[in-house]
C-alpha positions as CSV (number, residue, x, y, z in Angstrom):
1,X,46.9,13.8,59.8
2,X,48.9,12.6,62.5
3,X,52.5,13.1,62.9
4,X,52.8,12.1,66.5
5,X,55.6,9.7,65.9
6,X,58.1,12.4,64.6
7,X,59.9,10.6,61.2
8,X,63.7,11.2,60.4
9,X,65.2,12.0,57.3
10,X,66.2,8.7,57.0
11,X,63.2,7.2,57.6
12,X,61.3,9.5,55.6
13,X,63.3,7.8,52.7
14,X,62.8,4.9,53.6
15,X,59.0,5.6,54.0
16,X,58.7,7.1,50.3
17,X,60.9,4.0,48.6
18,X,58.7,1.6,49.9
19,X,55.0,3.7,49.8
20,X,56.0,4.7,45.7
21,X,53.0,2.4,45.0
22,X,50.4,3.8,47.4
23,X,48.5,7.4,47.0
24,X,47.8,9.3,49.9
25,X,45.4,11.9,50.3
26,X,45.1,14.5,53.3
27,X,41.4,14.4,54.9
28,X,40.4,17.6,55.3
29,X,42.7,20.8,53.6
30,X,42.2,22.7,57.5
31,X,44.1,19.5,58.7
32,X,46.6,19.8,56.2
33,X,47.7,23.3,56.0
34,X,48.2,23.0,59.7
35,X,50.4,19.6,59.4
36,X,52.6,20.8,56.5
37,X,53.9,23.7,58.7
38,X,54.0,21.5,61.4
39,X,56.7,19.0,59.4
40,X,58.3,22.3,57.9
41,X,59.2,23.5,61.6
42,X,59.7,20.2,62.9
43,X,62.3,19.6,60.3
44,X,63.9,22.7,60.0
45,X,63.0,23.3,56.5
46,X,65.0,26.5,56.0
47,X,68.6,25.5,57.2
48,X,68.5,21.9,55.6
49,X,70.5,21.4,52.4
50,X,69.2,21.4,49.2
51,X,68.8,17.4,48.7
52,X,67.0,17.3,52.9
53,X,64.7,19.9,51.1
54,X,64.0,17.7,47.9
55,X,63.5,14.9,50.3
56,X,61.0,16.9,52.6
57,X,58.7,18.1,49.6
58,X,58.5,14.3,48.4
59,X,57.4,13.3,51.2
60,X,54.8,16.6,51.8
61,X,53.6,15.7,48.4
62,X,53.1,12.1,48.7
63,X,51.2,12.8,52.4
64,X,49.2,15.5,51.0
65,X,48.2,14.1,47.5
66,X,49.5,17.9,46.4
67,X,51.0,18.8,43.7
68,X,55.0,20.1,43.5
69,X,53.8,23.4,42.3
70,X,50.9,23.6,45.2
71,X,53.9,22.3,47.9
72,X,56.0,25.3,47.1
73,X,53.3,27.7,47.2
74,X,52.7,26.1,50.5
75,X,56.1,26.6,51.6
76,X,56.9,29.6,50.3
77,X,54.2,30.9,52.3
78,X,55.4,29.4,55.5
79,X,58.7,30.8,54.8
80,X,57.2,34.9,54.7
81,X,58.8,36.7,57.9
82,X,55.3,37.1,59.9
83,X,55.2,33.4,60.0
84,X,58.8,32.2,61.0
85,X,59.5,32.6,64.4
């Protein structure tokens, strides 16, 4: 997965109105579980407000082919102390 063009909120919205028809999948899970805390940094996932974070997971989920449930594991794990900083 490559995220070298880095997406704004706003254009992460506009990505995932006009992708609602297409299913992603991520191509190997060592690729994604370093991508996802990759987008999670590069967005400041912890100080955004509760609709950014909504927005954010959509998007995770619809790159990933995850599930919500599997995206907040995913996140929540990010989140532990030993892995912020």
């Amino acid at each position: 997965m490559n995220n070298s063009t880095a997406l704004s909120l706003a254009e992460i919205k506009d990505f995932l109105k006009s992708a609602e028809s297409f299913q992603f999948k991520s191509v190997s899970k060592q690729e994604r579980n370093e991508w996802i805390p990759a987008v999670i940094r590069q967005h400041n996932y912890c100080k955004r407000k509760r609709t950014e974070k909504g927005l954010l997971r959509r998007y995770l989920m619809k790159m990933t082919g995850l599930s919500r449930p599997q995206i907040g594991r995913l996140i929540k794990e990010y989140k532990k102390p030993a892995n912020i900083g």
